[in-house]
C-alpha positions in Angstrom: 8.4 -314.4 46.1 9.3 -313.4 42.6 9.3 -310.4 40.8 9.3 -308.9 37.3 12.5 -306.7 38.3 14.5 -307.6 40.9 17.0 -303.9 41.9 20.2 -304.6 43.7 20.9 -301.3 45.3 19.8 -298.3 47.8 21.6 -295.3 45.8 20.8 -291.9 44.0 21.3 -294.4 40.6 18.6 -297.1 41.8 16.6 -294.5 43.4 16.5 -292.3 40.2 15.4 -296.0 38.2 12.5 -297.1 40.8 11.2 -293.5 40.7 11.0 -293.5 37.2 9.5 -297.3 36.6 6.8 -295.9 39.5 6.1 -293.2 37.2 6.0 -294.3 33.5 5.3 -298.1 33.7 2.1 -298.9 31.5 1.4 -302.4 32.6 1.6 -304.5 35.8 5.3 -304.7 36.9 6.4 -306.1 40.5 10.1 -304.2 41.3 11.9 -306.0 44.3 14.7 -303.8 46.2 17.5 -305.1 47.8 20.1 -304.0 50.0 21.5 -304.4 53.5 20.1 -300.7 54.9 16.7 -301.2 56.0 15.9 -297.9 56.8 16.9 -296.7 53.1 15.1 -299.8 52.1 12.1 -298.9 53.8 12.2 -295.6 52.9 12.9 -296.3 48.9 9.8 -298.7 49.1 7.3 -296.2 50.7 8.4 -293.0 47.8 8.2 -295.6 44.9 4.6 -296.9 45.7 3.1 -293.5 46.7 4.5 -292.1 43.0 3.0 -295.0 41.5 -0.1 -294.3 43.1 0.4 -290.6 42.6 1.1 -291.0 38.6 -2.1 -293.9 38.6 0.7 -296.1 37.2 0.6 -300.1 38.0 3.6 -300.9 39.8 4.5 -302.9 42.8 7.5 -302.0 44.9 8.6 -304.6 47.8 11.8 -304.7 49.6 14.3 -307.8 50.6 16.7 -307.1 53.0 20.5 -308.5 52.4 24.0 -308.0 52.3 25.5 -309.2 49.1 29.0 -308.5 50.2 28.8 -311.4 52.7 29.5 -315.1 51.7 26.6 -317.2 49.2 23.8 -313.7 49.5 23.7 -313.2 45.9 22.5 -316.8 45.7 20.1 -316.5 48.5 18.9 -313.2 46.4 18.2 -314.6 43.4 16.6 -317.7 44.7 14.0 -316.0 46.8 12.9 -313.6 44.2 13.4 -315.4 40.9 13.5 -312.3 38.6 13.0 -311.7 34.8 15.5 -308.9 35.2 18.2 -308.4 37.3 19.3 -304.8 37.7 22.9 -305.0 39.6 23.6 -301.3 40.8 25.2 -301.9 44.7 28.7 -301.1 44.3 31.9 -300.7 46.7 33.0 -297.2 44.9 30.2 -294.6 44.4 30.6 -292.9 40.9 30.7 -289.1 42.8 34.5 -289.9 42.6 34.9 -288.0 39.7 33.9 -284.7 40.9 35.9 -285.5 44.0 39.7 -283.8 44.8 42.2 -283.7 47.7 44.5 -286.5 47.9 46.6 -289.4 45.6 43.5 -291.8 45.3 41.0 -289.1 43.4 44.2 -288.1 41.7 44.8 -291.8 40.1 41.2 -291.7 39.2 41.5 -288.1 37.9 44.6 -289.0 35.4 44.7 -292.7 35.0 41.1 -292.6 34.5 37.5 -294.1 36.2 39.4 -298.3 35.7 41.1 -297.5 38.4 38.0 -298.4 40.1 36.9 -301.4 37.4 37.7 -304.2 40.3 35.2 -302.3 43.0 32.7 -301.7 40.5 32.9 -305.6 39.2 33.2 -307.2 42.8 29.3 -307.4 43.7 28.3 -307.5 39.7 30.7 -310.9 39.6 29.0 -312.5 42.5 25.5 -311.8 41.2 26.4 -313.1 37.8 28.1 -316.4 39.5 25.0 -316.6 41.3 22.8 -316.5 38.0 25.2 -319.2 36.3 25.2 -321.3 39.5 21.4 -321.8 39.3 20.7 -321.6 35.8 18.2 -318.6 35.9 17.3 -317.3 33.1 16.9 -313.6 33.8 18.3 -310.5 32.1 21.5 -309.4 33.6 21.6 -305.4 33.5 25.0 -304.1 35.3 24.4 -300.6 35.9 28.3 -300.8 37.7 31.2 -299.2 35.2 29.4 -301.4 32.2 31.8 -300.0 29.3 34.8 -302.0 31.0 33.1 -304.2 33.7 31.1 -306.0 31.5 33.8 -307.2 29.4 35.2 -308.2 32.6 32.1 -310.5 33.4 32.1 -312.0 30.4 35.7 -313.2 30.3 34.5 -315.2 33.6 31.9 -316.8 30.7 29.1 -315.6 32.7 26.3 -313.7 30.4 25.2 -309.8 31.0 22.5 -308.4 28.6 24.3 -304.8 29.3 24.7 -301.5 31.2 22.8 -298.2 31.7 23.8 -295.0 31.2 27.3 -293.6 29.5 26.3 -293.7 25.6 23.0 -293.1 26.5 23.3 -290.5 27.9 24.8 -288.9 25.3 22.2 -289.6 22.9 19.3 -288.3 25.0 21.0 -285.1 25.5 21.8 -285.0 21.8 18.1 -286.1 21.2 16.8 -284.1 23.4 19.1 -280.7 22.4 16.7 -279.2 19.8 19.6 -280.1 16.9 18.0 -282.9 16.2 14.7 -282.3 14.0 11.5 -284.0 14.6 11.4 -287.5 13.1 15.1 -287.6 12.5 16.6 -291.7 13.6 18.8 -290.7 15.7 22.2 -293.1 16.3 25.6 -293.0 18.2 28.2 -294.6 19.2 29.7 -293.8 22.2 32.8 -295.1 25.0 32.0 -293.8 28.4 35.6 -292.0 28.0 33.5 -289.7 25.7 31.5 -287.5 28.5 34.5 -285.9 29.4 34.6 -283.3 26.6 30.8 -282.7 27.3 31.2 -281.4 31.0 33.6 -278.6 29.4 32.3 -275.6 28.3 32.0 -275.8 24.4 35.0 -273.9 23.4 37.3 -275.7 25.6 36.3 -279.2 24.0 38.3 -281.3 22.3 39.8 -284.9 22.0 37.5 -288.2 20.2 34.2 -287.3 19.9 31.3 -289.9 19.8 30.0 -290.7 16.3 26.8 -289.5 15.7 24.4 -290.4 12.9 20.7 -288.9 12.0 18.9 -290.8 9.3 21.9 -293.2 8.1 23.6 -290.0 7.6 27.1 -289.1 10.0 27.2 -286.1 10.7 30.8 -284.7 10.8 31.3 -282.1 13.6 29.2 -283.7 16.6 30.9 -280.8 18.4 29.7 -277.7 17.0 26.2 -279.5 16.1 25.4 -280.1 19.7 27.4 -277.7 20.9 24.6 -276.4 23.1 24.5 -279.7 25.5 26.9 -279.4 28.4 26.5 -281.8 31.1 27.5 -281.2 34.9 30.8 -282.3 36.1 29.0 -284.5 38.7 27.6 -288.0 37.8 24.5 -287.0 35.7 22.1 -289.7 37.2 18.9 -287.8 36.6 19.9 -289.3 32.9 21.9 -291.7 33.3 19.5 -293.8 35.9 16.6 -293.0 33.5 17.9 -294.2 30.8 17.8 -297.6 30.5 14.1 -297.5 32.1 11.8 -297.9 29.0 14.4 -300.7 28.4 13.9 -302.8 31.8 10.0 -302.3 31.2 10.1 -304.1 27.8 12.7 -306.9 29.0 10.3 -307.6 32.1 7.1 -307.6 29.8 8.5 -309.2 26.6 8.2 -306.5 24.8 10.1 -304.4 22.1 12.6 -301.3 22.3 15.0 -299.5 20.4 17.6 -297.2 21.8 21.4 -297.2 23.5 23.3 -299.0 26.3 26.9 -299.4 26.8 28.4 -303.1 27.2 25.6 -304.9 25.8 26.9 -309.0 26.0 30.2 -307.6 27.5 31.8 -305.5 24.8 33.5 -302.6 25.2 31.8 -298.9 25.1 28.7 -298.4 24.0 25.8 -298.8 20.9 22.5 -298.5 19.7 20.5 -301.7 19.9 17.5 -302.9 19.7 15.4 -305.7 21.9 13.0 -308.4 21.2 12.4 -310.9 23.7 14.8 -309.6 26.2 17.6 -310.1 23.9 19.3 -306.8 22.4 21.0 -307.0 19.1 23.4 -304.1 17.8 21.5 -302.0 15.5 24.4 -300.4 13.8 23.9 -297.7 10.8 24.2 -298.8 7.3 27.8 -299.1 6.1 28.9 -299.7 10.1 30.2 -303.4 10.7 30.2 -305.1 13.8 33.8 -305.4 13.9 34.4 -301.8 13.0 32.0 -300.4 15.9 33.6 -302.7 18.3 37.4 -301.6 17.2 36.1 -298.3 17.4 35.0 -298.6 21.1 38.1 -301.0 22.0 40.8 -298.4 21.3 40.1 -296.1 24.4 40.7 -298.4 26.9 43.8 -300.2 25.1 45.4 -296.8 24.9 44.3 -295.9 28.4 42.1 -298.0 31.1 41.8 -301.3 31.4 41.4 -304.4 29.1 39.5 -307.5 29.9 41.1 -310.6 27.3 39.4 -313.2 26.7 40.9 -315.8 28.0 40.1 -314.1 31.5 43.6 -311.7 31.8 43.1 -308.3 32.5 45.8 -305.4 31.6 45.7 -301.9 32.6 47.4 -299.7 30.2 48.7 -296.7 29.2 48.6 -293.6 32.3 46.4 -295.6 34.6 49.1 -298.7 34.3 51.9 -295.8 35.4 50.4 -294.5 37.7 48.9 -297.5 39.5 53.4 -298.7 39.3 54.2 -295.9 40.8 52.3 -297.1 44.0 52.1 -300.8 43.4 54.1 -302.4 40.8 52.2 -305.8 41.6 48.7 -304.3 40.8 50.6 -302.3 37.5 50.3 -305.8 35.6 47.2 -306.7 36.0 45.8 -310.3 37.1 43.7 -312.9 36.0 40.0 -312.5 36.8 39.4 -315.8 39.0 42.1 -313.8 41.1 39.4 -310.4 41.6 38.5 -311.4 45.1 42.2 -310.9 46.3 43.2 -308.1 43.9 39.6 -306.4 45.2 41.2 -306.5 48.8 44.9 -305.1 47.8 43.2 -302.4 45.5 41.1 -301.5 48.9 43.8 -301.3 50.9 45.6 -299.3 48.1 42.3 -297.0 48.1 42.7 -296.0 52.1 46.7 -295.3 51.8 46.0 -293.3 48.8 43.1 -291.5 50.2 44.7 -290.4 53.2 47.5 -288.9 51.2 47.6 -285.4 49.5 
C-alpha cells in the first residue's frame, strides 16, 4: 500500500486536517490514517470519505492500524505505506494543557511555559523521523507536535523535517482573515508560537512582543491596535490551526506550488512565511528582512524562556521553565543531550504524574 499522505494520529488536530483535505482537495489524493484505536480509526475513516463524497471532492481515506509507541512500528509504518508526505500529529501530551488548572504540573506549564512538554511532544516525532532516515524515504516530514521548539530538536539528531502546522499561521489567517487587511494586500508575518498568548486576552489587556506583521513590503508598526479586533479562545484553536497547513500538504503530495506560513520549517526556531516548489519550502522573507535577522528574531523567546535545541544535539531549558523544573528535579533543570530523550522522556513522565497529583 502507499499513499499520497500518510496521517499519524486519531485527534481533534488530525481529525480537523482529514476533514478538511476531504473537503477542498481538487485532485486525486490517497490519505492513510494511523493509529492504535481502531474504533477511532474506523470511525475517522468512514466521516472523511462520506465528506469527500458529500463535497464531490476526490479523495481516498484508508486506515492502518499501529501503535508507534511500541519498539520498530514507525518503521513498519512507513514501509507499508510508502508516503509522499508524512504528517506526524500522535503525541504523549495533548495540547488542551494550556487551558487546563488544578495542580503543580499545569502550573509548570502555566509559568515556565508549553517546553515543559517539548520531550512528549518530540518522543513519537523522533521515532518517525529515525524511521525516515533509517530507510532513506524520501517523503515530506510535516511535525504537527510543538514544531517551533521540536523541530529544532529533530534536526539536531540530523534527521530532516520540512516543518510544522499551525502557531504563526494561525496568526496570519486570523489577521488575514480580520477585515484589516484590504483586498489584494501580500500579507506577511513572522511569528514564535510564544506570540498567541497576547491574542487570547482581551485587547486592552494585551501586551508583551508582538509578531511582526508586514502588508505589501510595508511593516506595519502597531500589529496590536491594527488587528485589535482578532481575539482567539483560550483553548487550542484547532479549527485554525489544523486547517492551516492543509492547502500546503495538497501541493507537497501533488508537486505543486504554495505560498503561505508554517512554524519550524527545516528545524528553526518559531515561525515564517515560505513558499513551496517541489515539496521543498524556502523562507520568503519581506524585502530588507535577512535570514539571519528573522531567525535571531524567533530565537530570542525560547533563549530567554523555554527550551533550546544546540546544534551539536544539547538541549538547555532556560530562564522560568529551567527554575521551575529545579525546583522539582534539579537533574532534568540542565537539560540532556538528545540521543539521551528516550530516558529523559520516562523521568519527565514520571515527573508529570507526581506533579499532576499535586495542588
Amino acid at each position: 500500500m502507499t499513499c499520497d499522505i500518510l496521517l499519524s494520529g486519531t485527534g481533534s488536530f488530525a481529525a480537523r486536517i482529514l476533514f478538511d483535505i476531504a473537503a477542498t482537495a481538487q485532485r486525486p489524493v490517497k490519505v492513510v490514517i494511523a493509529g492504535r484505536n481502531r474504533e477511532r480509526l474506523d470511525w475517522l475513516k468512514v466521516a472523511a470519505n462520506a465528506r469527500a463524497s458529500i463535497f464531490g471532492r476526490p479523495a481516498r481515506f484508508e486506515s492502518h492500524e499501529i501503535d508507534l509507541l511500541t519498539e520498530g512500528a514507525a518503521t513498519t509504518l512507513i514501509e507499508a505505506t510508502r508516503p509522499k508526505v508524512t504528517v506526524q500529529a500522535a503525541s504523549i501530551q495533548t495540547s488542551s494543557v494550556i487551558a487546563q488548572t488544578g495542580n503543580a504540573w499545569t502550573r509548570l506549564v502555566a509559568e515556565g511555559g508549553l517546553s515543559a512538554t517539548a520531550v512528549f511532544q518530540a518522543l513519537i516525532t523522533k521515532r518517525v523521523a529515525e524511521a525516515i532516515t533509517g530507510l532513506s524515504h524520501e517523503t515530506a516530514l510535516v511535525n504537527c507536535c510543538f514544531p517551533d521548539v521540536v523541530n529544532g530538536m529533530i534536526a539536531a539528531l540530523g534527521h530532516e523535517v520540512a516543518c510544522g502546522m499551525g502557531n504563526v499561521a494561525i496568526l496570519s489567517n486570523v489577521f488575514a482573515g480580520s477585515g484589516a487587511v484590504p483586498d489584494g494586500k501580500r500579507l506577511k508575518v513572522l511569528a514564535h508560537y510564544q506570540n498567541l498568548g497576547a491574542w487570547r486576552r482581551p485587547a486592552a489587556s494585551r501586551s508583551g512582543p508582538a509578531p511582526r506583521v508586514w502588508l505589501d513590503e510595508a511593516e506595519i508598526g502597531d500589529v496590536f491596535a491594527t488587528f485589535a479586533s482578532v481575539k482567539l479562545t483560550p483553548e487550542p484553536v484547532i479549527d485554525i490551526s489544523g486547517a492551516s497547513g492543509v492547502p500546503m500538504l495538497l501541493a507537497m503530495a501533488q508537486d505543486g506550488g504554495w505560498t503561505g506560513h508554517v512554524p519550524g520549517p527545516g528545524g528553526l526556531p518559531g515561525g515564517y512565511p515560505v513558499s513551496l516548489a517541489g515539496r521543498r519550502l524556502v523562507l520568503d522573507l519581506p524585502k530588507g528582512l535577512s535570514e539571519a535577522e528573522a531567525i535571531a528574531w524567533n530565537g530570542v523567546f525560547e533563549a530567554r524562556d523555554g527550551l533550546v535545541a544546540e546544534r551539536d544535539g544539547r538541549v538547555r531549558y532556560t530562564g522560568k521553565l529551567h527554575d521551575g523544573l529545579r525546583a522539582h528535579s534539579a537533574e532534568l533543570a540542565e537539560g540532556f543531550q538528545m540521543r539521551e530523550i528516550e530516558d529523559v522522556c520516562r523521568a519527565m513522565l514520571e515527573l508529570r504524574t507526581r506533579l499532576s497529583t499535586t495542588a
